[in-house]
N, C-alpha and C positions, 0 to 999 in steps of 0.2 A: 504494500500500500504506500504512495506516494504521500506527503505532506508536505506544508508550508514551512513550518517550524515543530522543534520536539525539545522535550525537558531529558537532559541528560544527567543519571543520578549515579551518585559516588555509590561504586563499589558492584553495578546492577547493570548499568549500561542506558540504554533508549529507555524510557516510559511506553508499557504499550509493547517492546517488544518481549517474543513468550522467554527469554534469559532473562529480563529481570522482573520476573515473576518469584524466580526461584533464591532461596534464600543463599548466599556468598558462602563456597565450602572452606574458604581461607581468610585471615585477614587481610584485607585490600581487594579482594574480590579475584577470581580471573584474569588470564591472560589475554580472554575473547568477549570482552565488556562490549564492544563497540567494531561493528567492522566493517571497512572501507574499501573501494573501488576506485579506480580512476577511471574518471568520461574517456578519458584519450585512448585505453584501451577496450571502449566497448566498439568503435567501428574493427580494433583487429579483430575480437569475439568472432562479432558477423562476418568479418572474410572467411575465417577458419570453417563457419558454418555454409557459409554459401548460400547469405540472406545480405538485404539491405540494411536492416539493424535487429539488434535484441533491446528488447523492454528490460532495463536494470532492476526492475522488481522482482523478474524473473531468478536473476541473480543469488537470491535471498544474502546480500549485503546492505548494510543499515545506510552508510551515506556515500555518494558518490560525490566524488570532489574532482577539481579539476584546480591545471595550472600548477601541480604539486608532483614533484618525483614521492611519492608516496615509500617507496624503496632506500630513499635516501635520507627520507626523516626517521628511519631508522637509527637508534646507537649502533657506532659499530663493536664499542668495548660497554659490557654490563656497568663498567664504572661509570660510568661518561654519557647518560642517558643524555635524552632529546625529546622538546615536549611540543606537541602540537597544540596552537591554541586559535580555537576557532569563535569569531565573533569575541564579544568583550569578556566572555564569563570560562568556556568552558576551554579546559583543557585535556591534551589524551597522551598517554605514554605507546606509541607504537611497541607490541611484544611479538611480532612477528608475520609470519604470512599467513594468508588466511586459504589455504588449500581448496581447489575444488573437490564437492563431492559428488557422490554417485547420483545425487538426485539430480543433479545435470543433467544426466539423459531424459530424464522423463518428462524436465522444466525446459529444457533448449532441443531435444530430439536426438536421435543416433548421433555422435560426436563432439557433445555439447561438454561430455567430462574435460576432452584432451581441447578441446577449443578454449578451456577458460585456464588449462594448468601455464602457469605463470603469469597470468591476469589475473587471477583471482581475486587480487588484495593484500591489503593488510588488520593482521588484528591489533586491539587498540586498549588499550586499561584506561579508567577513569583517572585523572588524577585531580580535576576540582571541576563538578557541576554547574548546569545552570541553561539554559535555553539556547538552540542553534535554527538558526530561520535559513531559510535557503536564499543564498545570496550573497551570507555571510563572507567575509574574510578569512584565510587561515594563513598563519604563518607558522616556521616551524625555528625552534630556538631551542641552545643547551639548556637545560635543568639547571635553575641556579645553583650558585657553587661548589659547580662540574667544569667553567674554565680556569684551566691550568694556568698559574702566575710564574709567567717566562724571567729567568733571568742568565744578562748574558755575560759572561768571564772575559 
């Protein structure tokens, strides 16, 4: 289901969607709070398929964004996280990729798994709630006091 804007809650992920119904088996919640698409690879999707496009609902990821290496807003060292912060409130700890799975065939048709492997996403952790409208801005930045204080001899 498409929306305007969604309340994203610490620890749970979307409002609404059926993962944060479920109560957080760890403290801090999950690795797969929140999980992302890039628009840029949904026309590769549909090449792979050998259509004009896919409906990203299809998909069963939470937000699609655009204009973002989503890959890149990854940490590359667990020290030295990276935090996504979209519109004024909310922010997301990228925790990794978000794999296609098998119900890709049934949701995209014969080839729909191997069409989205390496599209598929990224997953995402809460790290501070609060409302994202579609439209919004995202920038991606270190975790405060994760940059290194250089000094040179």
């Amino acid at each position: 289901m498409q929306v305007d804007s969604v309340q994203v809650l610490m620890e749970r992920g979307l409002a609404g969607d059926r993962a944060s119904d479920r109560k957080p088996s760890a403290a801090g919640g999950g690795k797969r709070q929140v999980t992302l698409i890039q628009a840029e690879h949904l026309p590769v999707i549909a090449a792979f398929m050998g259509v004009k496009q896919v409906d990203p609902t299809l998909l069963r990821r939470n937000l699609v964004v655009s204009g973002l290496n989503l890959l890149a807003a990854r940490a590359l060292f667990k020290n030295e996280p990276m935090v996504l912060c979209i519109g004024d409130q909310v922010a997301l700890e990228i925790t990794g990729p978000c794999e296609p799975c098998s119900r890709m065939e049934a949701l995209l048709g014969p080839g729909g798994y191997n069409a989205m492997r390496g599209h598929g996403g990224m997953n995402a952790r809460v790290i501070a709630e609060g409302l994202v409208h579609v439209g919004d801005a995202i920038t991606c930045r270190p975790a405060k006091g994760t940059i290194p204080q250089l000094k040179l001899w």
